[in-house]
N, C-alpha and C positions, 0 to 999 in steps of 0.2 A: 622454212617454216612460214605458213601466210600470217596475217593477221588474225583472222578469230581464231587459230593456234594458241597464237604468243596470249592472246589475252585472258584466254581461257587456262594456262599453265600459272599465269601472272595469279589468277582466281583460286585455282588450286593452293598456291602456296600459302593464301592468307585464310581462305576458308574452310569450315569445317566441312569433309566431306558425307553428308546427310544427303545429299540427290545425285540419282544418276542422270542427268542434265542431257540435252539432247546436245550436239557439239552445234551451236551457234550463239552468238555473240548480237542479243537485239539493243538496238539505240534510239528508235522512233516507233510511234504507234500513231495511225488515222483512221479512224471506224474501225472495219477490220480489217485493215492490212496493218500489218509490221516489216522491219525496216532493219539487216544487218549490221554491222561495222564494217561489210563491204560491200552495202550498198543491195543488194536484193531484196527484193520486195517476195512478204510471205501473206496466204492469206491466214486468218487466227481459227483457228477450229476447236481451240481449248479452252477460250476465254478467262482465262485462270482459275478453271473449275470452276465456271459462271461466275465470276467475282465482277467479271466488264461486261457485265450485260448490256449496257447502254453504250460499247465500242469506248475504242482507246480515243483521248482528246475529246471525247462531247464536249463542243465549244458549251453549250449552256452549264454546263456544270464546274468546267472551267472559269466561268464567270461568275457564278455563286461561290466558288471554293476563293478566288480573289478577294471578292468583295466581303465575305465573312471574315476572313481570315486580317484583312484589313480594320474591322471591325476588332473583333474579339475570337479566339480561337479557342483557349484550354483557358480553366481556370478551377476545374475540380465542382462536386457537387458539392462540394461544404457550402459552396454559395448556390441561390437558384439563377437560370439564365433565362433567358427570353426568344430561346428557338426550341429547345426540347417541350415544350408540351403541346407546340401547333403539330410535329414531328409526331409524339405519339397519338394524339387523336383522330391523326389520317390513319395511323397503321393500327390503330385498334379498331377503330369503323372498317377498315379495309377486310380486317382479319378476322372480327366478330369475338375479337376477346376484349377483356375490360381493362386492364392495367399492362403496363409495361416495365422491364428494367433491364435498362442498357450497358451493355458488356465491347468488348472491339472487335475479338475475335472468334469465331464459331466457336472453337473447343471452350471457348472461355462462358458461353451463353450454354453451351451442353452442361458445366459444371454447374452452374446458375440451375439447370433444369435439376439438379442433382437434388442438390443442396436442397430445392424447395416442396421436392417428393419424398424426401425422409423426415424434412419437419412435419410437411401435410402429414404424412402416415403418423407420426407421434403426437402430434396435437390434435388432429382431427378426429383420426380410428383409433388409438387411444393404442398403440404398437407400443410394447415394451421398449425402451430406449436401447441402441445401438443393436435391433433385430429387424430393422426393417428391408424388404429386398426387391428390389427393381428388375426386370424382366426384359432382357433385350432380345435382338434374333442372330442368329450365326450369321458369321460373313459383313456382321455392322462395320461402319467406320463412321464416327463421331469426332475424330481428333486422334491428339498423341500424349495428351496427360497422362498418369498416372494411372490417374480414376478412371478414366477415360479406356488407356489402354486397357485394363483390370479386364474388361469384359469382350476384349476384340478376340477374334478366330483366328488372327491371323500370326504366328509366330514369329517373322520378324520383328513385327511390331514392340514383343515383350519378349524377346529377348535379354538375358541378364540384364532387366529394367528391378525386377522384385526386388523385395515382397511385394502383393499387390492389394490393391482395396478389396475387403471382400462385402457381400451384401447382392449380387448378382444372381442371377439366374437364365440362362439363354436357352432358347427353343428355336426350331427350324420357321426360318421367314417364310412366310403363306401359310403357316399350318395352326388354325383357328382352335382347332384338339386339343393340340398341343399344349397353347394359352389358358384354356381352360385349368387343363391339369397341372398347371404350372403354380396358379392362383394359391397363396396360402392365407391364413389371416394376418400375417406378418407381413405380405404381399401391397407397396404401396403405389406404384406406378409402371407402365410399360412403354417403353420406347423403343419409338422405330423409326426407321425412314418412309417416307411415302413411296419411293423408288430407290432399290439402293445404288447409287452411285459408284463407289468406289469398288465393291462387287464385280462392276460389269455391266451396269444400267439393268439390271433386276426389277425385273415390276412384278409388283404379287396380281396373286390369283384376282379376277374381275370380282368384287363383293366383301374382298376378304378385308381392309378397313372398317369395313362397313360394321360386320361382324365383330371386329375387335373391340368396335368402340362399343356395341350394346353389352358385348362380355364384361368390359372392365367396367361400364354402366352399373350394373348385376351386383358388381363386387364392390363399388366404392373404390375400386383404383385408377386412378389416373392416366389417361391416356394421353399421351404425349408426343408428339411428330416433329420430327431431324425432319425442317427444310432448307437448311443451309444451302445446298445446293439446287435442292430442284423448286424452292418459293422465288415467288415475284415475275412470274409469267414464264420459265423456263420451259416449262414443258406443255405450255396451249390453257394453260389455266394460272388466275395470280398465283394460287395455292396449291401442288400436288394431291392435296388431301378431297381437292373439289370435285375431282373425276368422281370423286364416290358418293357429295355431298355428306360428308360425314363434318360432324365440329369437336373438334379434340378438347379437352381439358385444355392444354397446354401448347405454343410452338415456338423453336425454335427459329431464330432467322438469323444469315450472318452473309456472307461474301457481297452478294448482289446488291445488298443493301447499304455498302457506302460507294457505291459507283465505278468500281476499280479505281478509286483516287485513294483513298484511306479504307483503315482497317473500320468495321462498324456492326455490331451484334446484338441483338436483341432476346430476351425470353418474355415471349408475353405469355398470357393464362386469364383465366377469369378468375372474378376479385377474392373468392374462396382461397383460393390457391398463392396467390401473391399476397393475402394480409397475412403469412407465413412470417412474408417478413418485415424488421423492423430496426427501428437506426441500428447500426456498427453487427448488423449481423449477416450484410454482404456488401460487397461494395468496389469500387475500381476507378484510380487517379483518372485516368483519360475516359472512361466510359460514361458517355452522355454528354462529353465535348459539345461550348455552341457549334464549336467548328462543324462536327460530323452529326451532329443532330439536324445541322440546315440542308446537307448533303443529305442526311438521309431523307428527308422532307421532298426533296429537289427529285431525287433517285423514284419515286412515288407519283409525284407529279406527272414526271417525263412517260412513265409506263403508262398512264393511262392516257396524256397529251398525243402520245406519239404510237396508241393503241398497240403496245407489242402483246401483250395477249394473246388478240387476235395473229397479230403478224405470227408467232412466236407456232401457234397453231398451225397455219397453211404455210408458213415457209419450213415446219417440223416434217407435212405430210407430203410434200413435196421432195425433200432430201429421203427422206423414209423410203419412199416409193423410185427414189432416180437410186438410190444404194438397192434396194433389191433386186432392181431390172438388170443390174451388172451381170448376175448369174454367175460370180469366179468361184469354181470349186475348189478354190483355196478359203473362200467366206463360208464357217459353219453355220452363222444365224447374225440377224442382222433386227434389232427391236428397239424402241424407244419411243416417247410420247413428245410432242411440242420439235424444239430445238435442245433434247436430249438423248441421243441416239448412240448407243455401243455396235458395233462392227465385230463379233466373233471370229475370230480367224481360229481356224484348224489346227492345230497344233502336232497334227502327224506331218505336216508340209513345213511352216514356218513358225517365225516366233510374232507377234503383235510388234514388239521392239524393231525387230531388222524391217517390219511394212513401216514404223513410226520414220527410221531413217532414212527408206527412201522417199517419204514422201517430202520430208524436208528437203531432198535434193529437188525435189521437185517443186516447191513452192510454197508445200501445205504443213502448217502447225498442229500435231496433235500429240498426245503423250498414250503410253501404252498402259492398263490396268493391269494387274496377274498375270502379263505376261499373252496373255492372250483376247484382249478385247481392247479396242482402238475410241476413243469417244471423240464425238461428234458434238460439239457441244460448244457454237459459233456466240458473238454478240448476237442479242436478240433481233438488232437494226442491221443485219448484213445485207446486203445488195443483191442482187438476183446474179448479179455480175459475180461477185464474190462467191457467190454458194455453188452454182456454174463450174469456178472453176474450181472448185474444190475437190466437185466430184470425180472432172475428167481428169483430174490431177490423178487422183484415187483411181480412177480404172486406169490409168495408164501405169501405174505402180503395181497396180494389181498383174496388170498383162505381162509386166515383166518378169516377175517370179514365175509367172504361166508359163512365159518361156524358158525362161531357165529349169525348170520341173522336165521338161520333154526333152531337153538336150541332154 
């Protein structure tokens, strides 16, 4: 038995089994390579679901997470600190909403979004209490709360989890009709992703944002955008929502935005919508830490110091374009904006999982979606060197199932 064996058996016994884990064992991270416990070097193509967009180790962030933490780290918001409000007024100028309130981790800033669309709907449109209902799209993934799960398509998910929260309403992602006839006066908010992620890197129809936001406009409900995963220049723009120039009511923020160092989440919204709320009616020990409020500041900085936007754009259309020239008729479709890219693989030929594993043999980090879509979805700062080889990694994984299909 080798080593990442033994240690990975050692793992199993103490923890819960919740992931089906790729079988390696990592100990270091530099930009985007990663680092075994025997020693091979991997390039990262997963980034932890864009959580390290700014690559593993950024010394600068490194040296702010030091020198804060030397300082002052947690201390709770009962007291005020003196890094959360330079922190939020970058990221409300950035994002064009007016107030902020900071949560650690995504699902935890999606319930934030929750919480402050059913008081909007009761206070605001004047909804009868405990009838107000949120509008999401098939195929969402927002987290694994409760509430959260309540409205997912996907069965594992909610499995023997019930009862579930109810107040939901789901209609097919891209379909503006739908939304329409969805609307009731009970009707207080709609969320969605700008790209669904976890789906399969799902982009809706070109306009269809755009649309939604003048619909829920129309109706006085609240539009709202999951960009947990695809904000803060993932996908060629800071915001997913920009491709369309559209400005939500509401967004969500969370991985990318503590630097892959710590956990760090945000719901912002315009000041309508956040004077919703007020002392002890939300709130969270660690959320708006000086700690992670200078990180998050830092994290904001770096993206525009170190222009990944742009980079994040022409290092997207360049992997986009080096994955479709492959031509394996083992890939059914291959789409994605920025440095967010899914890889469809066929599933009369193979599974997304068995290409996930050989590509680890081969050097490259990625995890598989539903079983049949592969993401693509590197630090923002990856190296030409690094993206390079990720690809030839990938068609040499590719070619190999090609050959085994003929044999």
């Amino acid at each position: 038995m080798n080593k990442t064996q033994e240690w990975i058996n050692y793992e199993e016994k103490w923890c819960a089994n919740n992931y089906n884990s790729l079988p390696v064992v990592l100990t270091k991270g530099k930009g985007e390579w990663l680092w075994d416990i025997e020693g091979k070097r991997y390039v990262d193509m997963m980034s932890a679901y864009s959580a390290v967009s700014l690559g593993h180790a950024h010394p600068r962030l490194l040296e702010v997470l030091i020198n804060q933490a030397q300082n002052l780290a947690v201390v709770s918001r009962a007291f005020h600190s003196e890094t959360l409000a330079p922190f939020f007024e970058k990221l409300c100028l950035l994002s064009g909403m007016d107030k902020a309130l900071p949560m650690n981790t995504g699902v935890e800033a999606v319930e934030t979004a929750l919480k402050a669309a059913r008081r909007y709907g009761y206070e605001k449109k004047a909804i009868p209490d405990g009838k107000a209902q949120i509008i999401v799209a098939k195929n969402n993934f927002h987290g694994r709360t409760i509430s959260v799960i309540s409205f997912s398509s996907e069965p594992e998910y909610k499995k023997h989890f019930g009862p579930f929260t109810p107040g939901f309403v789901e209609i097919p992602y891209g379909d503006s009709e739908a939304l329409k006839k969805a609307i009731t006066p009970h009707t207080c908010a709609f969320l969605i992703e700008a790209i669904q992620g976890e789906a399969g890197i799902v982009i809706p129809p070109v306009g269809w944002l755009k649309t939604c936001q003048e619909i829920c406009n129309q109706h006085d409900v609240l539009f709202i955008i999951d960009e947990v995963q695809t904000g803060l220049a993932r996908t060629g723009k800071m915001f997913a929502f920009e491709h369309e120039n559209v400005k939500p009511d509401a967004i969500i923020l969370g991985k990318a935005l503590g630097g892959g160092i710590l956990p760090l989440s945000v719901f912002l919204a315009r000041k309508e919508v956040m004077d919703v709320f007020t002392p002890a009616s939300h709130g969270s020990t660690f959320g708006g830490n000086p700690l992670a409020a200078r990180i998050g500041l830092e994290v904001l900085t770096l993206i525009e110091k170190e222009e990944l936007v742009e980079r994040s754009k022409i290092l997207g259309e360049k992997l986009l374009q080096n994955l479709k020239e492959l031509k394996s008729p083992l890939v059914k479709d291959v789409r994605g904006k920025g440095l967010f890219i899914g890889v469809e693989i066929n599933p009369n030929f193979l599974t997304a999982r068995k290409v996930c594993e050989k590509l680890l043999e081969n050097g490259v980090l990625s995890k598989e979606t539903h079983d049949t879509v592969i993401r693509f979805a590197p630090p923002l700062n990856i190296s030409n060197e690094g993206l390079d080889f990720a690809v030839s990694q990938f068609a040499k994984t590719m070619s190999f199932f090609e050959q085994n299909l003929k044999s």
